[in-house]
N, C-alpha and C positions, 0 to 999 in steps of 0.2 A: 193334440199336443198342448202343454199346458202353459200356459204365458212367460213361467222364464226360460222356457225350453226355444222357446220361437227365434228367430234367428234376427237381427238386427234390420229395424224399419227404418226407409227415410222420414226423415221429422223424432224418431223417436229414440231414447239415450239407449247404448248399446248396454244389453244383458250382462252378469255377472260374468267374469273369468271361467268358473265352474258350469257357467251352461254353451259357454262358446264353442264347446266341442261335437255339441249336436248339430247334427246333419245335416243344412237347409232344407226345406219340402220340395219337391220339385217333378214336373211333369216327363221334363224328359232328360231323364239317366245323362247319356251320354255328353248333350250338350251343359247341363252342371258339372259332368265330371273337369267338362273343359275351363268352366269357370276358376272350379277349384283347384287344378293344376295349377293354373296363371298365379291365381291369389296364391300358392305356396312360394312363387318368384316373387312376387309382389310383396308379400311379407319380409324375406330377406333382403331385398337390394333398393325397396322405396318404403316402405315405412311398416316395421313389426307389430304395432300398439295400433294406430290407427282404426278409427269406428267409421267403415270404408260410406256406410251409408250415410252419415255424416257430411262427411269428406266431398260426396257427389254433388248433395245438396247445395254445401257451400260453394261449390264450384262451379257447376252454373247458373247459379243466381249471381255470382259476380262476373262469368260472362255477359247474362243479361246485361248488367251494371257498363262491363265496360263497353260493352257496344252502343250502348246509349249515352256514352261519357262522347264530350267534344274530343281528345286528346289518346283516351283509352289504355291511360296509361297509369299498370298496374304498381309502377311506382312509388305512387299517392299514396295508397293503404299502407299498413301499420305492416309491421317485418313478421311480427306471426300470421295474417292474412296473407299475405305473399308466400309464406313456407306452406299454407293450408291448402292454396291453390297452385305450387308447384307440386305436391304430391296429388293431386285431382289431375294437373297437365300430363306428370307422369304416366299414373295410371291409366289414362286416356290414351297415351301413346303404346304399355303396352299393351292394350286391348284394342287395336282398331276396330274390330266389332264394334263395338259397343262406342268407343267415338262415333262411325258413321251411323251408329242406329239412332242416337242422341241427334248428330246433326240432322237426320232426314225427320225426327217425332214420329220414331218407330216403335222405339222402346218407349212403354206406356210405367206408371209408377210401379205395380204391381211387380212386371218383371224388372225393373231397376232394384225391387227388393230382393227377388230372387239369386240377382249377378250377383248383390252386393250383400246375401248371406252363404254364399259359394264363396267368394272373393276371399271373406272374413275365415271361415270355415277353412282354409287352406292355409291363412296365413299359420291359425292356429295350429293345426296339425301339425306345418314344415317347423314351427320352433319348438314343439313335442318331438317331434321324432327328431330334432339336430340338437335339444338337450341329451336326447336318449343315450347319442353316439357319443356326443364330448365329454359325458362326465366322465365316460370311462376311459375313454382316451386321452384328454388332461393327465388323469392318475400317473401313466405310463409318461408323458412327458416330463412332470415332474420330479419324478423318482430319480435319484442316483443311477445313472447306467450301472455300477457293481454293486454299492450298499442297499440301493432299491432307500424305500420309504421306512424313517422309524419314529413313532411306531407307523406300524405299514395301515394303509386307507382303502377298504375293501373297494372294489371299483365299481359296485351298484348303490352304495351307501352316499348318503349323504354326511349323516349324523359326524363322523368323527373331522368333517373340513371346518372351513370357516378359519377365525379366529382359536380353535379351541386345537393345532393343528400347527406347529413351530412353520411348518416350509407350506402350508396352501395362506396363513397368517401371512407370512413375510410376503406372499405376494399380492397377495389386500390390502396389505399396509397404506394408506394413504402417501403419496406421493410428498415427499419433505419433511416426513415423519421417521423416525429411527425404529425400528420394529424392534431391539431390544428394550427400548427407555417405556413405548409406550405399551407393550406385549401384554402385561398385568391387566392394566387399566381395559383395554380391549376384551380379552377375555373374562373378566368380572363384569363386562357391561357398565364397568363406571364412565366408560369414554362411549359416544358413539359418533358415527361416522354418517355425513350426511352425504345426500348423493354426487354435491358436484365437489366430493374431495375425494379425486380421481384416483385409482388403486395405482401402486408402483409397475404392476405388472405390465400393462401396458405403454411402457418405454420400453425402449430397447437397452436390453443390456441391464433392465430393473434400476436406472438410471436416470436420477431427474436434477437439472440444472436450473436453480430457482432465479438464478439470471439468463437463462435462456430456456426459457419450457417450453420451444416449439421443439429443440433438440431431443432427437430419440421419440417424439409422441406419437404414438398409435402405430408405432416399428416395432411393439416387443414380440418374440420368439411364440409365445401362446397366443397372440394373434395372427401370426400369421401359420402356425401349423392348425390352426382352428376355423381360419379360414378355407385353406385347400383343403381340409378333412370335410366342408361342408360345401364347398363350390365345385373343385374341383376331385375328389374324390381323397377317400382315406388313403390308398396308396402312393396317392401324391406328396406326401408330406416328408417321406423321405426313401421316395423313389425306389419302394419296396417291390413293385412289379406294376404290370400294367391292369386299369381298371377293366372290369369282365363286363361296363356296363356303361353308357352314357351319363356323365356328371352333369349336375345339376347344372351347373354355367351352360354345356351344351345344345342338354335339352329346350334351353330359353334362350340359346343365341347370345349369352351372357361374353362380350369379349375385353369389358373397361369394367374396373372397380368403381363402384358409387360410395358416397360419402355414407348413406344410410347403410351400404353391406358392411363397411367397416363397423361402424356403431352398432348395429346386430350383432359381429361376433365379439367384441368388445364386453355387451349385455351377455351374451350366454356364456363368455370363458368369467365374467366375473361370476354369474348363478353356480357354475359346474365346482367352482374353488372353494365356494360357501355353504353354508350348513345346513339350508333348506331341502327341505324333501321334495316339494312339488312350487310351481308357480303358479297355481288353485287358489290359493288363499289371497283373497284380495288384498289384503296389506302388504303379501309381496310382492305382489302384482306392480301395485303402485309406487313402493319402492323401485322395482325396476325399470320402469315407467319413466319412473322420473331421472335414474340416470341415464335412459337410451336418450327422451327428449331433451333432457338438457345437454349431452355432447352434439346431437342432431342440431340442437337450435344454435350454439356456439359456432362449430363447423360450416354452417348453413347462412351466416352470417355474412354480407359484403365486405365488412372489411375484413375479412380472414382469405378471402380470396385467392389471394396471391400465394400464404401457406399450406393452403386446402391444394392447390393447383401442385404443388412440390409435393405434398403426401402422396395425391393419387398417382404423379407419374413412378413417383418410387413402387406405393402395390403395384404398382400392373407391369414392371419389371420384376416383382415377385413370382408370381401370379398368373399374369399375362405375357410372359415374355415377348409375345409375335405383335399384340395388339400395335394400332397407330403410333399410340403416343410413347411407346416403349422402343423405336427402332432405333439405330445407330445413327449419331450426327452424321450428315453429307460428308461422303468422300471430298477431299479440294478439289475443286476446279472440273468437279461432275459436272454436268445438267443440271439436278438438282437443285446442285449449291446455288448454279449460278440463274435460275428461274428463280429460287427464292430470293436472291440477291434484289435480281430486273423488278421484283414483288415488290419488296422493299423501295426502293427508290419510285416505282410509280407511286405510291401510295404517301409518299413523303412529297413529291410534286404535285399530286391532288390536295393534299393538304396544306402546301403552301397557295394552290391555288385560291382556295376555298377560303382561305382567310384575308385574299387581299394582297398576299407581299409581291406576287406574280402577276404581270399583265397578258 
């Protein structure tokens, strides 16, 4: 195998775009295959771009760190160190393999290279084969239900989207921008568009309130049928029949939307509306790159919290209708209401306690 073909080493910078799709080497079949399933969830729903060997590295060496810290408290570090080592916690929790192998110093470097060119190898694949599906399925949702598209955009093509394309344009339009005024300029290439001037399409309703831009964010209509097309199955999107097959959420026990699933299909319904051919060529790599990581890091942010906490319970009423956080407020004067209630007040008497105003 020739050195850019090799799959990504701990210690060493991940291979081009273009060789990430070769196959880690590995002794035995079946258990890589397992790796690579995982890393195909792992790529959707905790981080697409991620250089997984990387990732491992710096994760625990700051375990090391913290456990050696008085306090241990991962706090202290800088907010990209903390987003590097929530995605390292992540992935550790959905591998417990590979958590308990680490914690007992089972897994030796060698195969920590192996997991984590499986890992990587999967992620790549699951956003190969979920461009495959969306580009052509985008087409059909954007179309006029009777006029269809004009002119009409073949659904394995790229070439005729983008900016160069009246209605896949308008919905690229950067968000606070007029896609009539600025339409020219766009498709001449006199204007360009950098990654954190977020397309219109993702509000809801292609709708943006420059006095209120949490309104309608990361709700619009191509995100969320983009989403069920790739978690929960293509029939789901609008409840065309039932699927013949285990959807991808099932297969991985998937029952909450994560901040990162959102930002994945976010990243692939912007690629599918655009005019690139492939996501190979390293300059659109990093283009895209840069707009998954920069809403990931925005999102991912402490103080966004609160409105990150209000997006997710809203998808997973999309999406997850059954999950926890999706149920119906307490009946009055259930159980429920009134355990949450008795909850409440202990917890407001511990807390008077603990500060003194109670003897």
């Amino acid at each position: 195998m020739s050195d850019e073909n090799r799959p990504p080493q701990v210690g060493q910078k991940r291979p081009s775009e273009d060789s990430a799709f070769t196959k880690p080497p590995r002794k035995k079949a079946q258990r890589a295959d397992e790796w690579t399933s995982k890393g195909r969830h792992i790529g959707r729903s905790i981080h697409a771009f991620a250089n997984f060997a990387q990732i491992m590295v710096a994760g625990i060496q700051l375990d090391k760190d913290l456990a050696l810290s008085p306090d241990g408290d991962i706090e202290k570090y800088p907010f990209e160190d903390r987003l590097k080592y929530s995605i390292y916690s992540q992935v550790l929790k959905a591998l417990p393999e590979l958590e308990g192998g680490l914690a007992r110093n089972t897994i030796n470097t060698s195969s920590l290279n192996t997991i984590c060119g499986s890992i990587q190898f999967g992620a790549n694949m699951a956003r190969s084969d979920d461009i495959k599906g969306l580009k052509c399925a985008v087409v059909d949702w954007i179309a006029h239900p009777v006029l269809g598209l004009k002119p009409p955009i073949p659904r394995n093509q790229m070439g005729p989207r983008g900016f160069n394309h009246d209605v896949t344009g308008r919905y690229l339009c950067p968000a606070g921008l007029e896609w009539d005024v600025v339409k020219k300029d766009l498709q001449a290439k006199r204007m360009t568009v950098p990654t954190d001037q977020w397309p219109i399409f993702i509000y809801a309703n292609d709708a943006y309130d420059p006095e209120s831009p949490w309104d309608g964010f990361l709700r619009g209509r191509l995100l969320v049928n983009a989403f069920k097309h790739v978690f929960t199955s293509p029939s789901s999107v609008d409840n065309s029949g039932r699927a013949t097959k285990s959807s991808n959420s099932e297969l991985h026990g998937m029952t909450k939307v994560t901040i990162a699933s959102i930002v994945y299909i976010a990243t692939l319904v912007r690629f599918c509306l655009g005019d690139q051919s492939t996501l190979a060529r390293s300059n659109t790599v990093e283009n895209y790159q840069a707009f998954y990581n920069g809403l990931l890091m925005f999102l991912s942010h402490p103080d966004e919290r609160e409105n990150v906490n209000e997006l997710l319970s809203w998808w997973n009423k999309q999406v997850f209708p059954t999950s926890v956080d999706s149920i119906r407020a307490p009946t009055a004067n259930s159980p429920l209401e009134n355990m949450l209630k008795l909850r409440m007040r202990r917890n407001a008497m511990q807390a008077l306690g603990n500060s003194g105003l109670v003897n």
